[in-house]
C-alpha positions in Angstrom: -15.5 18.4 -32.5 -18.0 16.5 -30.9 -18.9 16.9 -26.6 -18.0 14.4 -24.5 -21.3 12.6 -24.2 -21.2 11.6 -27.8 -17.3 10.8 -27.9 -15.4 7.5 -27.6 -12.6 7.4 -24.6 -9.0 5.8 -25.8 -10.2 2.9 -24.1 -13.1 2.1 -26.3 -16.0 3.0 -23.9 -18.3 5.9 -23.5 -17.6 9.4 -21.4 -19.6 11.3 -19.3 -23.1 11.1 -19.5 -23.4 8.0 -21.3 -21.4 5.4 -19.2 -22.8 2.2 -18.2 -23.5 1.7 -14.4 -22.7 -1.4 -12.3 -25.6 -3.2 -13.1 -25.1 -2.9 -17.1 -28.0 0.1 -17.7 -27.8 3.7 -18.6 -27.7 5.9 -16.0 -31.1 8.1 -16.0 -30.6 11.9 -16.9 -31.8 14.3 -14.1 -30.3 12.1 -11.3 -27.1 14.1 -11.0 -24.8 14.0 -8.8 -22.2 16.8 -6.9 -19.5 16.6 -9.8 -22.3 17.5 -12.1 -22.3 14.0 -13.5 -24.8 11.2 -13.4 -25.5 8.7 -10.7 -26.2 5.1 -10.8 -29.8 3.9 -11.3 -31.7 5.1 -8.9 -29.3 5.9 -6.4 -30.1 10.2 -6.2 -27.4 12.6 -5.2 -27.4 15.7 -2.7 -28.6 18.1 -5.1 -32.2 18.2 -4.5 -33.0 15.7 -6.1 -35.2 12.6 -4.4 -34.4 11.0 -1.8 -31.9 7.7 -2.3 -31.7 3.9 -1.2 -28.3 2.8 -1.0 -27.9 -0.3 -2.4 -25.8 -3.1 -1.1 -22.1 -3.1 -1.6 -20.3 -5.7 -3.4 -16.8 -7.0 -4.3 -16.9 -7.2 -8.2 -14.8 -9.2 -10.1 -11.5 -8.0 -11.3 -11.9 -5.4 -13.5 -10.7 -5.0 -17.0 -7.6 -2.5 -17.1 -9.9 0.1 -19.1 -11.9 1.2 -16.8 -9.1 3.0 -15.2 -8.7 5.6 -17.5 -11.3 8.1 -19.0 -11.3 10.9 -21.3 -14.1 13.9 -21.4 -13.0 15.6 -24.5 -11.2 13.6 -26.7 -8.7 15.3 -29.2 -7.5 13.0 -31.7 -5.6 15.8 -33.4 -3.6 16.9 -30.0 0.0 17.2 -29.9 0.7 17.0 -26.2 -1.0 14.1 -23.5 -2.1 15.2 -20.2 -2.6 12.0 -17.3 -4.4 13.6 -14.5 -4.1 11.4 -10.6 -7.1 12.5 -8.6 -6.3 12.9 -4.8 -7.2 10.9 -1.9 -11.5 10.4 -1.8 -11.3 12.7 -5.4 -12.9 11.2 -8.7 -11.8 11.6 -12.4 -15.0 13.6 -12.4 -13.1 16.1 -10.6 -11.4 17.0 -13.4 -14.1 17.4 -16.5 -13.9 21.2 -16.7 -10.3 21.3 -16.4 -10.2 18.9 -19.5 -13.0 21.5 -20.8 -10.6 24.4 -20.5 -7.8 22.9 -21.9 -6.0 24.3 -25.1 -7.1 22.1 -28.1 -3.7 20.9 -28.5 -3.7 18.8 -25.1 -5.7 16.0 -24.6 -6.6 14.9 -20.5 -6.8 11.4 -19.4 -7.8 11.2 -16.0 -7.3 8.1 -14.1 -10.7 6.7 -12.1 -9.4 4.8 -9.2 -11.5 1.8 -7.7 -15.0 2.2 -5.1 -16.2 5.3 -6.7 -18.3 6.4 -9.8 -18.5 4.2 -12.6 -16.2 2.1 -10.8 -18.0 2.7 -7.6 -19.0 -1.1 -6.9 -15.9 -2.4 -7.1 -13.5 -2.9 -3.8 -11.1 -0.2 -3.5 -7.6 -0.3 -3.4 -5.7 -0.5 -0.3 -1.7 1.0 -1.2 -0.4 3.4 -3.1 1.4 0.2 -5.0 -1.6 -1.6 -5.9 -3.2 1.8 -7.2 -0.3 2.5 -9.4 -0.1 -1.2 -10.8 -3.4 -0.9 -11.9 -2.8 2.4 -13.6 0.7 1.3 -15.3 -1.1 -1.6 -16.3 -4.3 0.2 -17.7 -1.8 3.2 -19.4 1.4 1.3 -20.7 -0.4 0.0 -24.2 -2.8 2.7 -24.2 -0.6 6.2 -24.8 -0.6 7.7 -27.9 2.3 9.8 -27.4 4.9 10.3 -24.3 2.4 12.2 -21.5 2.9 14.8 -19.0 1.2 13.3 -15.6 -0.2 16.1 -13.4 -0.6 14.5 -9.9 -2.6 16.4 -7.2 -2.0 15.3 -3.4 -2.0 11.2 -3.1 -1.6 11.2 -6.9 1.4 13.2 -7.3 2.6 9.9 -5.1 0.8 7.4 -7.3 1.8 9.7 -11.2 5.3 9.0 -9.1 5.0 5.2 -8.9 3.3 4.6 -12.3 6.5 7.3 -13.6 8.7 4.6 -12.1 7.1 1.6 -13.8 6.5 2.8 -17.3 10.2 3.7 -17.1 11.5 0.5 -15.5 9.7 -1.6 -18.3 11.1 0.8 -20.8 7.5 1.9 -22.3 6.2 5.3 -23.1 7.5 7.0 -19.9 5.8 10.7 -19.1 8.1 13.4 -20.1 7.4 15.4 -17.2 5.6 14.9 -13.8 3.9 18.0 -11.9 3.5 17.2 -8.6 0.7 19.5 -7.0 0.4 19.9 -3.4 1.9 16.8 -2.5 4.9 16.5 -0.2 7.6 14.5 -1.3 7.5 10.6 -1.3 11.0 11.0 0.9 9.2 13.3 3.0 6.2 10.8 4.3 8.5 8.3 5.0 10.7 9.6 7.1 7.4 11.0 9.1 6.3 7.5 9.1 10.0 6.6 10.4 9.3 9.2 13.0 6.4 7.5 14.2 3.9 10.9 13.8 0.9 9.8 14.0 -0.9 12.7 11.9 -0.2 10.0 9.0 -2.1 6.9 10.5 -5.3 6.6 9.4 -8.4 5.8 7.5 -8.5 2.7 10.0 -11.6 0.6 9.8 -12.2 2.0 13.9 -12.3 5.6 12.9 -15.2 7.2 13.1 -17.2 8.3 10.0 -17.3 11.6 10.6 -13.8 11.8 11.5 -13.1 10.4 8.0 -15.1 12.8 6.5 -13.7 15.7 8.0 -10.1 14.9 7.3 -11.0 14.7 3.8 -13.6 17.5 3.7 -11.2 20.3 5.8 -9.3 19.6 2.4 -12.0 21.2 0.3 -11.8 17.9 -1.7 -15.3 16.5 -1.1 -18.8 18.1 -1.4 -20.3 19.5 2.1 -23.7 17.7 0.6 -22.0 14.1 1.3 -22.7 14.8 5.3 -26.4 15.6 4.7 -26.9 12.4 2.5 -26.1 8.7 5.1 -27.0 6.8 2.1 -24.4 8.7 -0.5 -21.9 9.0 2.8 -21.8 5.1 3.2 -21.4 4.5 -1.0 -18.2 6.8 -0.8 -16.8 6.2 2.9 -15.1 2.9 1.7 -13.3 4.2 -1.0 -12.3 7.3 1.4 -10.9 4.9 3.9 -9.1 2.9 1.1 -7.2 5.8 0.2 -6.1 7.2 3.5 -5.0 3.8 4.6 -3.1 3.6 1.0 -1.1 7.3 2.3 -0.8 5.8 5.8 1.6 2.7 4.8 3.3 4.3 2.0 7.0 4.3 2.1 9.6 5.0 -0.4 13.5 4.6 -0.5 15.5 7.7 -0.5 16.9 6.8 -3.5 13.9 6.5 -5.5 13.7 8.7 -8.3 12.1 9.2 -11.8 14.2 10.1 -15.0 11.9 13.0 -16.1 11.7 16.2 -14.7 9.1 17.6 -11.6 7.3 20.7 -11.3 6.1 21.0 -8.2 2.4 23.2 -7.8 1.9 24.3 -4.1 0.0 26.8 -2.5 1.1 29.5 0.2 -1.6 28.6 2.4 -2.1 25.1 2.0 -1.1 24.0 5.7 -1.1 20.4 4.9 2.1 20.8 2.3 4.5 23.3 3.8 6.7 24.5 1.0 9.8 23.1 1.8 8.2 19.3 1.9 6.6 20.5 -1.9 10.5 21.8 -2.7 12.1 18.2 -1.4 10.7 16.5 -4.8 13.9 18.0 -6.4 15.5 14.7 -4.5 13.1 12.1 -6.8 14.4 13.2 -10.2 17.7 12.7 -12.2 16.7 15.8 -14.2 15.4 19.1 -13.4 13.1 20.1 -10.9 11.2 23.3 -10.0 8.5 25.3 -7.8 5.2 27.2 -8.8 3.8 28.7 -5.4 0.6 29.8 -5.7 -2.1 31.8 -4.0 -4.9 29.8 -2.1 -5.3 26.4 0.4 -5.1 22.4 -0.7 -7.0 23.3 -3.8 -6.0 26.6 -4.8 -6.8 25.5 -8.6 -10.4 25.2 -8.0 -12.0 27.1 -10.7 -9.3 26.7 -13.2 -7.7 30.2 -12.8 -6.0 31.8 -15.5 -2.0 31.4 -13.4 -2.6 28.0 -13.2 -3.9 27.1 -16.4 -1.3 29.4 -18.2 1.3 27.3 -16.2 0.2 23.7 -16.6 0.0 24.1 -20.0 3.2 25.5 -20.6 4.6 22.7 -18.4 3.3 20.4 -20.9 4.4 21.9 -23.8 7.9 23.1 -23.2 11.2 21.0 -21.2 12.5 22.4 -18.6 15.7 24.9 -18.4 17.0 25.0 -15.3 16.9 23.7 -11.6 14.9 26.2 -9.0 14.3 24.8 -5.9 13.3 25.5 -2.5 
């Protein structure tokens, strides 16, 4: 099996270390950035290396539907199709040494959302709708086999809404969605109904830092990015973009996907109590059920042994009975 700087993504381009930067070259190696991948020419990340000249943000032209997805380690021989949804700020990046520690018979796709990355010159999306068209669009030609989608904060919302389309055009719907610590869709909107105001932001008028600590208290986003103006301005937009995506997003009470929902959460994640983790049982006409495990917002950083043992077997196996909260 070949590593993923010498392997071909489903898509037809290039992982890793290899892909092609905005302005068509090879990003240089040694120019790394937090996620431990490469940066764009000449534009040097927070870890050590020189210092950086942030270059001048464009809107690019539409993109084609590829770039969405990437995949680290390809398996052309796995049985089982993992879709990972980063969360709000997050990259696909995030999730390379998951995909590295994954049984051989699951491949990872990991869906790159607009304004970061190799995708970082391009405007970012503003609603969790226009995110997940993108992605159906990108994914509903693409799958080799029905997926599992594993969808962590904002992107259990958006492995929701692409769920919903791939099923309403009768495609290659995911057999099972894991929603980790994310509330339920119901849940936000009747906040939003409520008027709380914990909800509204990533407004152009917030401050930076404010941004930036929202999305940092998360443990989501490198401590580095605050030392670094020129790498805080590349990433702020896309930041912004999302949290003005979770801000508007509302969902009918009746909406619900035909597959069934794990729901991941953590005990001491105090942005998803468990009982707005547990209200996902109301978005699915199958089964639904609750992992709660030790640890914050990102209690699977580090990949440990729990969680991987769980995922996996979430993938693998259907599920036999309803548990929830």
């Amino acid at each position: 099996m070949s590593g993923a700087d010498d392997s071909h993504c489903p898509d037809g381009g290039r992982c890793s270390d290899e892909d092609h930067c905005p302005d068509g070259h090879h990003c240089p190696d040694g120019h790394h950035c937090p996620d431990g991948h490469h940066c764009p020419d000449g534009h040097h990340c927070p870890d050590g290396g020189p210092a950086t000249t942030a270059p001048v943000r464009v809107l690019a032209a539409a993109p084609a539907p590829t770039t969405w997805i990437r995949c680290f380690h390809p398996k052309p021989a796995a049985r089982y199709t993992l879709v990972c949804f980063p969360h709000a700020g997050g990259s696909a990046s995030y999730y390379f040494d998951l995909s590295a520690a994954l049984d051989a018979d699951i491949e990872m796709l990991v869906v790159q959302y607009p304004g970061r990355e190799n995708r970082l010159f391009e405007e970012p999306a503003g609603s969790v709708a226009a995110l997940a068209d993108g992605v159906y669009q990108a994914l509903r030609t693409r799958l080799p086999r029905r997926p599992a989608f594993f969808g962590h904060s904002m992107g259990g919302l958006i492995g929701f809404e692409v769920a919903r389309r791939l099923e309403a055009a009768g495609g290659t719907a995911p057999h099972l969605l894991v929603a980790s610590a994310s509330s339920a869709p119901s849940v936000r909107t009747d906040r939003l109904a409520a008027g709380a105001g914990a909800l509204h932001g990533g407004t152009e008028s917030e401050p930076d830092e404010a941004v930036l600590a929202r999305i940092m208290g998360l443990g989501g986003t490198r401590d580095g990015v605050r030392q670094h103006p020129e790498l805080m301005q590349l990433v702020l937009p896309a930041i912004r973009g999302d949290l003005r995506a979770l801000a508007e997003y509302r969902v009918d009470a009746g909406a619900v996907v035909g597959c069934p929902v794990t729901v991941f959460v953590a005990d001491g994640d105090h942005d998803v109590p468990l009982a707005e983790a547990g209200a996902w049982g109301a978005h699915t006409t199958a089964d639904a059920d609750v992992h709660v495990f030790e640890g914050d917002h990102f209690y699977f950083s580090g990949n440990p042994p729990k969680f991987l043992e769980l995922l996996q077997d979430a993938v693998r196996h259907s599920h036999s009975g309803t548990q929830l909260i």
